[in-house]
N, C-alpha and C positions, 0 to 999 in steps of 0.2 A: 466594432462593438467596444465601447469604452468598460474599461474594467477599475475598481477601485486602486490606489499604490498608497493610499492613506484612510486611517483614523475618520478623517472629516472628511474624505470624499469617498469615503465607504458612506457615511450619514448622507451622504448629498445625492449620491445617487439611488442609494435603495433607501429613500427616506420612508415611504410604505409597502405597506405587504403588495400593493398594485403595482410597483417599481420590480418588487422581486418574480410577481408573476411575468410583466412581461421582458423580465431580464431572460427569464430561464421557457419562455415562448421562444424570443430570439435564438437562443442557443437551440431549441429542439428545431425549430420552424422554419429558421430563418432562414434555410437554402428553398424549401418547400414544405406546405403542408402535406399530409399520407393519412387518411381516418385510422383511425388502429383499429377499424372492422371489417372495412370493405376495401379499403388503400386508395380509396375518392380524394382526387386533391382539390376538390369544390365546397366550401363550407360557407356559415352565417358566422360570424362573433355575438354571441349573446350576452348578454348585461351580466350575467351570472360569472363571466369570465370562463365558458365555455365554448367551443366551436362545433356547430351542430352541421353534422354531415349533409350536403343537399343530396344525394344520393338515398343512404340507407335512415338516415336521419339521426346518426348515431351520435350521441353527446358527450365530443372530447376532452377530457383533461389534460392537461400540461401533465400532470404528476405524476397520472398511472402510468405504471409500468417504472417509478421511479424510487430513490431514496426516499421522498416524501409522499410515496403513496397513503393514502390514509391516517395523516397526521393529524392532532388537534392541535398539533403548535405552531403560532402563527410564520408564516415563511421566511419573515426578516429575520425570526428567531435560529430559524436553520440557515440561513445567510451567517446572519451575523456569526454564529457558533462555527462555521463554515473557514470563516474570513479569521477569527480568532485562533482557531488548531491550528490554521497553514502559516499566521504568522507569528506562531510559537516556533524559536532555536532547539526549545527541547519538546519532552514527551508533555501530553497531554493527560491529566487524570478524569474520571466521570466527577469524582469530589470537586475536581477546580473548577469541572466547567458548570458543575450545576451553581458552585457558587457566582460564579463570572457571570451568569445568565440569570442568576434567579430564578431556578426551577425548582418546587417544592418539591418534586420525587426524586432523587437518588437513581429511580427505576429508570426514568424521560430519557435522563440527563447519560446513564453508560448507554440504554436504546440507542438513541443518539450519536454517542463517539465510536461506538460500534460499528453504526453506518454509515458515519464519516472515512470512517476505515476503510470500509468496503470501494468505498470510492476513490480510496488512496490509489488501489489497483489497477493500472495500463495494460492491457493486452496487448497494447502494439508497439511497447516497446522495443529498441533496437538489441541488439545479443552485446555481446564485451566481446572487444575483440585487440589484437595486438598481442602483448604478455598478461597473461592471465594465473595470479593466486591461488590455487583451491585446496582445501582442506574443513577436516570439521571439527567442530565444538560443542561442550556439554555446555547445556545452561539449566540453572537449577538444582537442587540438591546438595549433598556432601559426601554422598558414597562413592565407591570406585567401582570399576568393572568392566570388564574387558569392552577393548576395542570396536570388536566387532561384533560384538549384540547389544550393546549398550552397558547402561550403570542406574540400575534402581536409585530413584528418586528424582533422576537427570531427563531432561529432552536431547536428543542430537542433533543437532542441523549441519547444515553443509553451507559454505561459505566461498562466493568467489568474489575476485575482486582487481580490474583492472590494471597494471602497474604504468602510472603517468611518470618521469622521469625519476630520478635516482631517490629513493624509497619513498614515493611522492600516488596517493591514491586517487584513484578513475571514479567507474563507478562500480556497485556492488549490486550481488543477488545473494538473497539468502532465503534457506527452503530450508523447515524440517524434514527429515529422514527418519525412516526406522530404524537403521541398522547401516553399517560401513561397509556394505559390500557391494563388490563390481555392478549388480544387477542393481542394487540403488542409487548409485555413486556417477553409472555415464550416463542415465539419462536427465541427471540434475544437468549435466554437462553439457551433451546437446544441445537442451532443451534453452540454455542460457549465454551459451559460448559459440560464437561465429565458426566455423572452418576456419583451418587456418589458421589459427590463433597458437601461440605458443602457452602450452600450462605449467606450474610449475606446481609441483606437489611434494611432500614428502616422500620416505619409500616404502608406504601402505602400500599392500599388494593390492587393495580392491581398486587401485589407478595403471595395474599391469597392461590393460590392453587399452588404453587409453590414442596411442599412436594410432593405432587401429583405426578410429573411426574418425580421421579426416584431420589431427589433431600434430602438431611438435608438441613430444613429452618433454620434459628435463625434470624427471628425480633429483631429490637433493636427498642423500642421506645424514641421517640427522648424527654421524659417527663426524661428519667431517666441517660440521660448522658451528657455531655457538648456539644456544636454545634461543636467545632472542633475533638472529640473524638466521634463521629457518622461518620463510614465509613471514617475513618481519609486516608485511601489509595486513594479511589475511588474523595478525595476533593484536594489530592495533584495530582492526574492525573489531573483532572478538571486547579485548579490551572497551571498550566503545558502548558497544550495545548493551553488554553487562549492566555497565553504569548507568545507563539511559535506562533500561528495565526497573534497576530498583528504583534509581529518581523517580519512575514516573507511575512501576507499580505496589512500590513500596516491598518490593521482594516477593509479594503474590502474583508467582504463574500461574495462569491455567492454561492448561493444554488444550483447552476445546478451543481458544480461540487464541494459541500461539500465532496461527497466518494473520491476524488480522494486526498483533504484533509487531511481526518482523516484516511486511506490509508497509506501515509505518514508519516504521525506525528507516527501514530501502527508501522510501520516501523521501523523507525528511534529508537523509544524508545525500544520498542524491541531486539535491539540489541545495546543500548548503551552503553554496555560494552563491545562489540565486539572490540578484540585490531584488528583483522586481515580485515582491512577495503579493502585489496583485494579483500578478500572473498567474503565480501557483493557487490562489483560488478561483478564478477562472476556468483554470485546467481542471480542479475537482468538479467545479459545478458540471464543466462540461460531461465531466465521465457518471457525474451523479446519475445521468438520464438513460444511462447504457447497463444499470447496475441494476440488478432483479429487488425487490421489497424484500427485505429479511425482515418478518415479524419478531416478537418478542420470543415467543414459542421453539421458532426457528432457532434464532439463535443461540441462546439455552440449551436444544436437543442437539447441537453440534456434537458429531462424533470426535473423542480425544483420540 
């Protein structure tokens, strides 16, 4: 399957909305058809750019069940909008991209980056493994407050991050938290870090039983090293994403849709070395199809 790595062979190849439906046919289909009613792999292709079940007679979309379920905007326009976020080095605004696209709503245009976001998300990504970084950071606000419940005005997240040669970074996870205690803090762990892996944390107690569960700990107390040479990786992430936030949201968090956030920013840094920025939209299109429709409604009523 040929994928765009340019400007002018993005135009060449999805030069119409017909290009893009059957780009992202191929990508759903292309090992085999499945009805999404009856799981019939026998269809008709109808002129409508449907495939109509020869079994239940069911009339399939490419879309449903995707990011562009039920969109009025034409599909090159979700392409191209597609192809444009993943080959941005930085953050993406709903303002840049509605100008970048020409979209009169403001509303289309975050709808949109929203669900581009969504689709930033992998589930099957691999865990970090080898020397692993952890700790966590406030982002947001200016108040102070303890540790471990937090600091009004602030978000928490927990931050890991692989250590590739001498203070040199791998790759990273990053998850909001409620709170820095043990019962939040090892299944961010788990959930993100191989067995076996060496961590290295400060000496928060809520990383006490950390050995425990399949892990080499090495505490570093922060009584016997410099502030900047304590977890020096996990403060240039921190450092990092700060910055990327306000670049790109001009200093307004919102917490309802911080995962869709740091999502993003995991993303993007993640493959910042990536030369073949086709690829990485490729990769989006591909997970687009795996990602549930978040309506407008939806995401708005997002619990903070």
């Amino acid at each position: 399957m040929e994928y765009p790595k340019n400007l002018r062979e993005f135009d060449r190849i999805f030069a119409t909305d017909a290009d893009c439906l059957a780009f992202l046919e191929q990508v759903r289909w292309g090992i085999g058809f499945q009805c999404q009613f009856c799981k019939s792999d026998k269809y008709w292709s109808l002129s409508t750019g449907l495939r109509k079940c020869q079994e239940c007679r069911f009339k399939n979309s490419v879309q449903v069940g995707t990011i562009f379920e039920s969109t009025r905007l034409p599909l090159k326009t979700w392409f191209y909008a597609i192809w444009w976020v993943t080959s941005q080095k930085t953050g993406v605004s709903a303002l840049n991209l509605q100008k970048n696209l020409g979209l009169g709503s403001y509303r289309s245009s975050w709808l949109m980056l929203h669900k581009i976001r969504n689709a930033m998300i992998f589930g099957d990504r691999s865990l970090l493994q080898g020397d692993v970084e952890v700790d966590e950071a406030f982002l947001g606000g200016v108040h102070s407050g303890k540790r471990g419940r937090g600091a009004e005005g602030k978000e928490l997240i927990a931050i890991a991050v692989e250590c590739s040669g001498k203070k040199r970074l791998g790759r990273i996870r990053i998850q909001r938290i409620a709170d820095a205690s043990a019962e939040t803090l090892e299944p961010f762990i788990t959930a993100n870090i191989a067995k076996g892996a060496t961590i290295h944390t400060d000496g928060w107690n809520g990383y006490n039983g950390v050995s425990k569960l399949g892990y080499k700990h090495l505490p570093i107390k922060s009584s016997t090293v410099q502030p900047d040479e304590l977890l020096p990786r996990v403060n240039i992430v921190t450092s990092l994403l700060k910055r990327w936030l306000l670049g790109t949201l001009q200093g307004r968090l919102d917490a309802k849709h911080m995962a869709s956030y740091l999502e993003e920013f995991t993303f993007r840094f993640n493959r910042r070395t990536s030369k073949a920025r086709g690829l990485l939209f490729q990769r989006v299109i591909e997970n687009s199809i795996h990602v549930q429709p978040a309506p407008y409604r939806k995401l708005i009523a997002r619990k903070a």
